[in-house]
C-alpha positions as CSV (number, residue, x, y, z in Angstrom):
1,X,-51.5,-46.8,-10.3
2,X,-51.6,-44.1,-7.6
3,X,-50.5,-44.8,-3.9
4,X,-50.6,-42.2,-0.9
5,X,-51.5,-39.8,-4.1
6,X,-47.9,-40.4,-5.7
7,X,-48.6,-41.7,-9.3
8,X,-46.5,-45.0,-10.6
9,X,-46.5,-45.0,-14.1
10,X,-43.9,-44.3,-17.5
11,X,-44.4,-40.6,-17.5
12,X,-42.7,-40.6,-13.8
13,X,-39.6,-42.0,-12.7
14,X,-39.4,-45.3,-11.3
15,X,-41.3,-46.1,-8.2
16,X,-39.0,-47.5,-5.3
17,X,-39.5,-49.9,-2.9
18,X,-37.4,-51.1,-0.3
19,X,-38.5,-54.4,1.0
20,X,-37.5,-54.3,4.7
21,X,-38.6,-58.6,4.8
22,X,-36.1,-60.1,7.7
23,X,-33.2,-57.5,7.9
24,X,-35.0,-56.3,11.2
25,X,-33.2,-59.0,12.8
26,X,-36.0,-59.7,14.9
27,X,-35.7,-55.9,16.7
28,X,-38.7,-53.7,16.5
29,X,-35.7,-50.8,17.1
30,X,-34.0,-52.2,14.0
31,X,-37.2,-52.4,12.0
32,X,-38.0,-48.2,12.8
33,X,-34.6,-47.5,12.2
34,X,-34.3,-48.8,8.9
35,X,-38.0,-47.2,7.9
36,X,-36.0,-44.1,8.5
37,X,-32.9,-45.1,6.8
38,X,-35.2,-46.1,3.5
39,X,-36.6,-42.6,3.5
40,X,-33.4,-41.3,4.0
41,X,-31.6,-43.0,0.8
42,X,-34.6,-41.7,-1.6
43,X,-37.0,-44.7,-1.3
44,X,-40.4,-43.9,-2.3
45,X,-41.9,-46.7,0.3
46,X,-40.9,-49.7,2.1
47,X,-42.4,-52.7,2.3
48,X,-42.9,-55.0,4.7
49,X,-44.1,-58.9,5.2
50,X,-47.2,-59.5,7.0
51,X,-47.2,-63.3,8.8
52,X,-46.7,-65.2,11.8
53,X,-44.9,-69.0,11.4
54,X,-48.4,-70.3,12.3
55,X,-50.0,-68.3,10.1
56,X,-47.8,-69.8,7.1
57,X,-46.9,-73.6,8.1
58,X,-46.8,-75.7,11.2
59,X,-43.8,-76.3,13.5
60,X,-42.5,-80.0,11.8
61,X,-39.3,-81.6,10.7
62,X,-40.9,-84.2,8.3
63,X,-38.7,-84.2,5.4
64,X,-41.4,-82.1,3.5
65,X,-41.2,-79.2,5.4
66,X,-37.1,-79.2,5.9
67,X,-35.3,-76.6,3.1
68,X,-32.7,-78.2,0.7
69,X,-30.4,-76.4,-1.0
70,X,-29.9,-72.3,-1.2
71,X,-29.2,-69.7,1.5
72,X,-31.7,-71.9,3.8
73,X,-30.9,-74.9,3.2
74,X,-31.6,-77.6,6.7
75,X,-34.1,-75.4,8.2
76,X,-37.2,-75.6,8.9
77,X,-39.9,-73.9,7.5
78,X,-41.2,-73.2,10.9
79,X,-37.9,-72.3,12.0
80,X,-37.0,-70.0,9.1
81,X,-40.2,-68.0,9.4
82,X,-40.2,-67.5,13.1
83,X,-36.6,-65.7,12.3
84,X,-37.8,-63.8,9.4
85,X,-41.5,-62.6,10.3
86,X,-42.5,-59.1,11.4
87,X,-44.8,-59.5,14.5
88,X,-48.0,-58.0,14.4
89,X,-47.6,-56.5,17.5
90,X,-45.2,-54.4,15.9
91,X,-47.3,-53.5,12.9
92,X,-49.0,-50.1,14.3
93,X,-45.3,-49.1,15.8
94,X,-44.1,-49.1,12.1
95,X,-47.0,-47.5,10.1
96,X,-46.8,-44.7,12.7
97,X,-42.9,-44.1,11.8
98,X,-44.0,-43.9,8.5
99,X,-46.5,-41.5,8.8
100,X,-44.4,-39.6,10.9
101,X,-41.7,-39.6,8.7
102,X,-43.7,-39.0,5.4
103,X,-42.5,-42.1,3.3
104,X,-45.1,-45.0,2.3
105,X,-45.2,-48.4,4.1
106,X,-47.5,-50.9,2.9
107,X,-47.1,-54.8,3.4
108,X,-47.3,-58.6,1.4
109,X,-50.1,-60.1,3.7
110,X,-50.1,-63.8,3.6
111,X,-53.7,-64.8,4.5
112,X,-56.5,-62.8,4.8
113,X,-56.3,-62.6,8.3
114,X,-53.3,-60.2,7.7
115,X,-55.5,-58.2,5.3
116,X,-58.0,-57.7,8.6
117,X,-55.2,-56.2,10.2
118,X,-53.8,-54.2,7.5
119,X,-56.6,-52.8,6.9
120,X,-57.2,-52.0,10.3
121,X,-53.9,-49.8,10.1
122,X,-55.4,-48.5,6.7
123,X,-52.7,-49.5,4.8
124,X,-52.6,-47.9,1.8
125,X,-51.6,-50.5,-1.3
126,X,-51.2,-54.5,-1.1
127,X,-48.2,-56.6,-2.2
128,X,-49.2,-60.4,-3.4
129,X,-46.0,-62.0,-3.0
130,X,-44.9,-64.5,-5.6
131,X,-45.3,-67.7,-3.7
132,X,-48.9,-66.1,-2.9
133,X,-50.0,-65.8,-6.1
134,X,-51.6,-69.6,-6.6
135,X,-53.7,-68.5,-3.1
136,X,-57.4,-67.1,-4.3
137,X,-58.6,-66.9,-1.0
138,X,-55.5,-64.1,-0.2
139,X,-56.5,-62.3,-3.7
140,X,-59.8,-62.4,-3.0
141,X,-59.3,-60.4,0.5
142,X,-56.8,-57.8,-0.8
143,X,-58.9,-57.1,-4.0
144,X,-62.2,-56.6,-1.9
145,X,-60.2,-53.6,-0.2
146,X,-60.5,-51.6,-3.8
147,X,-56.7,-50.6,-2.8
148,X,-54.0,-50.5,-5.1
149,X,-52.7,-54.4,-5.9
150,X,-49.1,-55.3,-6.7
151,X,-48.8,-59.0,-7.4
152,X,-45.4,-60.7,-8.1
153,X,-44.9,-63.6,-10.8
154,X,-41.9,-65.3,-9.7
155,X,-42.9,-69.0,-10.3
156,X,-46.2,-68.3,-12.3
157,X,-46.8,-69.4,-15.5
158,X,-48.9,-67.1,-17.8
159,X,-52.3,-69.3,-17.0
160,X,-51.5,-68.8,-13.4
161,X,-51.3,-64.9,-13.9
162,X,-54.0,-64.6,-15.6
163,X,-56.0,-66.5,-13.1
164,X,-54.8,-64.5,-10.2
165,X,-55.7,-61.4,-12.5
166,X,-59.4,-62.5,-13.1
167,X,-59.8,-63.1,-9.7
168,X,-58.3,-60.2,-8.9
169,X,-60.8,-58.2,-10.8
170,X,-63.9,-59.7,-9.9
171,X,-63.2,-59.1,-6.6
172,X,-62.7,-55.4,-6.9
173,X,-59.5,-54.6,-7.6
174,X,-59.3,-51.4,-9.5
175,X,-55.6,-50.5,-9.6
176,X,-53.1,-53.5,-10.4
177,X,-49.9,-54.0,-11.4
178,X,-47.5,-57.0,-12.0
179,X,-43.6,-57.6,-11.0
180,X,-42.0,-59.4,-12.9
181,X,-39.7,-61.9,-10.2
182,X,-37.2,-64.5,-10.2
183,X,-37.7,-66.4,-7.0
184,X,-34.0,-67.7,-6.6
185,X,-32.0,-65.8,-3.7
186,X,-30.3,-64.4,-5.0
187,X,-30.9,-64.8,-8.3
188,X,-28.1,-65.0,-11.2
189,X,-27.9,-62.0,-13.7
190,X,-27.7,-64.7,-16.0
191,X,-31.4,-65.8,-14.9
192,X,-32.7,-62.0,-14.5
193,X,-34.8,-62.5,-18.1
194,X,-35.8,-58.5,-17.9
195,X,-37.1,-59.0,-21.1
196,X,-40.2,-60.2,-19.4
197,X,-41.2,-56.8,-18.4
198,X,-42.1,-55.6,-21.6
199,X,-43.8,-59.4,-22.6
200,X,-46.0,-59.3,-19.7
201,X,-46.7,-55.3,-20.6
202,X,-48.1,-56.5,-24.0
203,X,-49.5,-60.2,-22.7
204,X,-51.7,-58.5,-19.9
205,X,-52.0,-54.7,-20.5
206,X,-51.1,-53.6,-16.7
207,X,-48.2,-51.3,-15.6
208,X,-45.3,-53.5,-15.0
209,X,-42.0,-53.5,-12.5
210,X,-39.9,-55.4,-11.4
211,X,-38.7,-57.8,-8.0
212,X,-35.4,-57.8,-7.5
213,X,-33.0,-60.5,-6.5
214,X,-30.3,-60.2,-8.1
215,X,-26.7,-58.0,-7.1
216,X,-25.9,-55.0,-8.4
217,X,-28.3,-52.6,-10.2
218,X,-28.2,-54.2,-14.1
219,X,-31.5,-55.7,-13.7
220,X,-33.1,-53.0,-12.4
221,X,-31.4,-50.8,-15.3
222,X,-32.2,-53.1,-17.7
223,X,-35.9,-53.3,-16.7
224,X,-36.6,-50.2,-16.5
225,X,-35.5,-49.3,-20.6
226,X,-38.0,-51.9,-20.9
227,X,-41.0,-50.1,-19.1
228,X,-40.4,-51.2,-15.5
229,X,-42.0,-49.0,-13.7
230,X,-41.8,-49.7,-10.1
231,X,-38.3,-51.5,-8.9
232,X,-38.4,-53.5,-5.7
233,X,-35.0,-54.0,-3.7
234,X,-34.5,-55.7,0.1
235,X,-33.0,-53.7,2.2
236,X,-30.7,-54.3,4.7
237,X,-29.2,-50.9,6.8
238,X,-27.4,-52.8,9.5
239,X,-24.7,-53.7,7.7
240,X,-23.4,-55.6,10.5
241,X,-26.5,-57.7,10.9
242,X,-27.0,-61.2,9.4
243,X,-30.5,-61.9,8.4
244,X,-32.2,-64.7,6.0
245,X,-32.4,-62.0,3.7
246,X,-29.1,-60.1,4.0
247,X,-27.3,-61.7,1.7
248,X,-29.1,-60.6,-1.3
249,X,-30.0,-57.0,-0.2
250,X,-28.6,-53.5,-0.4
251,X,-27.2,-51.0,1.9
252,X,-28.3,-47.5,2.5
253,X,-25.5,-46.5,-0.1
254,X,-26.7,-49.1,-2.4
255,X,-30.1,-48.4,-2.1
256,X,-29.0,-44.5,-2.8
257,X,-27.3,-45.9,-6.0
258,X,-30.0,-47.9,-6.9
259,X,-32.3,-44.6,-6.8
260,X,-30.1,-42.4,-8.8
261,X,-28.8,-44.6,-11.3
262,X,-32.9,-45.9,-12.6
263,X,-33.8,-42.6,-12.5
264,X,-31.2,-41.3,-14.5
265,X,-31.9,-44.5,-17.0
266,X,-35.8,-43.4,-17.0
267,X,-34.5,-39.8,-18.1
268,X,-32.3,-40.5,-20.7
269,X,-35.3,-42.9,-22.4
270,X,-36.9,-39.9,-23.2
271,X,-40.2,-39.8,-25.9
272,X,-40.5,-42.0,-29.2
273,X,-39.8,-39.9,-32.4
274,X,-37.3,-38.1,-33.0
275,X,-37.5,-35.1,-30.7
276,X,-34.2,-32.8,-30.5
277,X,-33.0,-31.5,-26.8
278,X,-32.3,-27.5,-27.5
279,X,-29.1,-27.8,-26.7
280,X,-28.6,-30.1,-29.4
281,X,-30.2,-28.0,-32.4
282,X,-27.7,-25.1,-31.7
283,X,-25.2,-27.2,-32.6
284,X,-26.3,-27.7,-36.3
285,X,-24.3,-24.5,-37.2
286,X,-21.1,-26.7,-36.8
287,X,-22.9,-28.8,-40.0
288,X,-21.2,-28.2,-43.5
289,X,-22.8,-25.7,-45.6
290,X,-22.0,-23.9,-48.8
291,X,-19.4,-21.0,-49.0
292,X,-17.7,-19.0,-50.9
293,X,-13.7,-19.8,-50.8
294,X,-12.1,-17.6,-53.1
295,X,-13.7,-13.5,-54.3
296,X,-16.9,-14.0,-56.4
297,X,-17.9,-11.2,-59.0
298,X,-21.2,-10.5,-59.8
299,X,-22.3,-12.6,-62.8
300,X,-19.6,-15.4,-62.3
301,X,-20.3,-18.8,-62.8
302,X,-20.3,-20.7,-59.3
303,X,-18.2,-23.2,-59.5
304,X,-16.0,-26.4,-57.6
305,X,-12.8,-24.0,-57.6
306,X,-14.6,-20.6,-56.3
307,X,-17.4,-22.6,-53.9
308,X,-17.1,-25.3,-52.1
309,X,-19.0,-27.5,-48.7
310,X,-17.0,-26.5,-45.3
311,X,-17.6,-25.8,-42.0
312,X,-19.3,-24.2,-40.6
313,X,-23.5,-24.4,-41.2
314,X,-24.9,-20.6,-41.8
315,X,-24.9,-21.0,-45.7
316,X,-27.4,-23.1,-48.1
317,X,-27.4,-26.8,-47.2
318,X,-24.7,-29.5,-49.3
319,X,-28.1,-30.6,-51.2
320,X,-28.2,-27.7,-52.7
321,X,-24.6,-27.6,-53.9
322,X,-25.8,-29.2,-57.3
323,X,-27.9,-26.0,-58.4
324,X,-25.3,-24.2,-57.2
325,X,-22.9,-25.0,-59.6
326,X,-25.9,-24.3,-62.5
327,X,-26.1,-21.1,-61.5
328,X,-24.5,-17.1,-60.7
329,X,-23.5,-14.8,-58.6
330,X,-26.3,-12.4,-57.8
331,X,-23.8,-9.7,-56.3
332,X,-20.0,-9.7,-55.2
333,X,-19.0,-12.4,-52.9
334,X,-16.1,-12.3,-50.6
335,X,-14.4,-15.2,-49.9
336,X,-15.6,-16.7,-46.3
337,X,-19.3,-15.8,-47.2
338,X,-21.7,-17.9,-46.6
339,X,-23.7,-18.6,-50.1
340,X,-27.1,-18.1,-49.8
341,X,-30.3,-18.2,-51.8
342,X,-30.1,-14.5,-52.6
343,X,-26.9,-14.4,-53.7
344,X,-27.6,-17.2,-56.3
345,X,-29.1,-15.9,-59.6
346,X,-29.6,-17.6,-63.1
347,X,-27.7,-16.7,-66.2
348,X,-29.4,-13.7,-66.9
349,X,-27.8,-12.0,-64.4
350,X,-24.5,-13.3,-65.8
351,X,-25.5,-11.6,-69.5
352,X,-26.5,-8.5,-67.6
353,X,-23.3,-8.2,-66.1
354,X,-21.3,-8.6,-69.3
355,X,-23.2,-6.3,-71.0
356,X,-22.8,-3.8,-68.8
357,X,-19.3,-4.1,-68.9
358,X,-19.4,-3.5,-72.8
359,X,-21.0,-0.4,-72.4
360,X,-18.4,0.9,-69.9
């Protein structure tokens, strides 16, 4: 996948998001501010949510549409949304900063009425968010725009995926990846399951990253050893500010953190095999190798007493200490040589030796 001409895949480091949701606070001010303050802790893009409450629910307080239980819990749906959304009126304001600024923004719409104005601001990449996933009508729109597709799986079972998938690609989409999500805020380490990543990897053959609710960074860690390649974070710079989503989100510092710590995880995964760094291989001279540890004449027997395997790694390898011990000195050794292949010799050059010394 490619966004804004940045590519998101295993062969670079981790794509970040930081999802800006409610930590606005409801101030256009707050929501440019923290564009710049994403940018500014190493974020890649931000993401925002594209709705208005009537655009989601309707304003009732039947039992069905009241919240039980969670961060939420005796609000409205109505209610909850109208604190939470990012008006469209603001939606031009923000993609400007962004530009301006040089970081990505790109949004979740929630009906296809928010893909008219997206794409109106050309936004460059679409976020189906998890709840969203079960809506065809939403796919449909985003995947008609040909633009990069990110859809999130929190809630989903594998038919639902799938379906959303197929629907996705019959209507266009040529870029798509999947998050995998825990929709629970926030969500448990216990619960994070980052062994998904690599399932859905294998189960639907798209580039995979992760949603993430949980505290701390283990899950984004985690996720990416497993092939995450893309790690989605709230973010909430006004530390000071109490939003639906504030609870659950990071800081500038954390976000910062965040960055360093899964890139540093994607570098030290390396390549399969068994590649050696070069600072590594010099080291194999502190191996054990064969030497020499007392004088050796010429034509004497190598043996356990005169040769032994020490420290350090310049001499004939301990595998080969075996024909060693079959065979002669081809020359005077001093103790502290390494032995070598040219200064081992058969027995010949032991009977050579003696009878040389009989003619002296």
């Amino acid at each position: 996948m490619i966004i804004n001409n940045r590519e998101i895949s295993a062969a670079n480091a981790p794509y970040i998001v930081a999802e800006l949701s409610a930590n606005h606070g409801g101030s256009l001010e707050n929501a440019l501010k923290a564009i710049d303050a994403a940018k500014n802790a190493g974020a890649d893009a931000v993401k925002i949510q594209t709705y208005e409450p009537d655009t989601l629910t309707i304003d009732c307080d039947k039992e069905d549409f009241v919240i039980r239980g969670g961060l939420w819990s005796g609000q409205t749906l109505y209610d909850l949304y109208k604190q939470a959304h990012t008006p469209f009126a603001w939606h031009k304001a923000l993609f400007d900063r962004a530009r301006n600024i040089g970081v990505t923004l790109f949004s979740a719409p929630f009906d296809a009425s928010c893909v008219d104005l997206l794409e109106s601001l050309n936004a460059p990449a679409y976020k189906i968010a998890s709840f969203e996933l079960v809506d065809c009508e939403l796919i449909e729109a985003a995947a008609r725009t040909e633009k990069p597709l990110i859809i999130s799986t929190g809630l989903a079972s594998e038919e639902e995926i799938g379906e959303a998938l197929e629907i996705a690609r019959s209507n266009g989409a040529k870029s798509i990846m999947l998050l995998h999500c825990v929709s629970e805020y926030p969500a448990p380490i216990e619960t994070a399951n980052t062994r998904s990543v690599a399932y859905l990897q294998k189960r639907f053959k798209v580039e995979v990253g992760l949603s993430d609710h949980t505290l701390g960074v283990i899950a984004a860690v985690t996720s990416v050893a497993l092939g995450a390649v893309l790690i989605e974070k709230h973010f909430a710079p006004h530390s000071a500010l109490i939003t639906p989503d504030s609870a659950f989100s990071v800081d500038s510092q954390g976000l910062s953190e965040l960055k360093q710590t899964v890139c540093e995880a994607w570098k030290a995964l390396g390549v399969e095999g068994l590649k050696r760094a070069e600072s590594e291989i010099k080291n194999r001279v502190f191996r054990r190798s064969i030497y020499a540890v007392k004088n050796i004449k010429k034509g004497e027997p190598f043996t356990r007493e005169n040769t032994r395997v020490i420290r350090p790694g310049y001499g004939l390898k301990p595998k080969e200490l075996r024909r060693v011990l079959h065979s002669f000195a081809s020359r005077d050794i001093e103790r502290g040589e390494p032995i070598l292949d040219e200064t081992v010799a058969d027995e010949t050059v032991a009977r050579e030796t003696i009878a040389n010394k009989a003619n002296d």
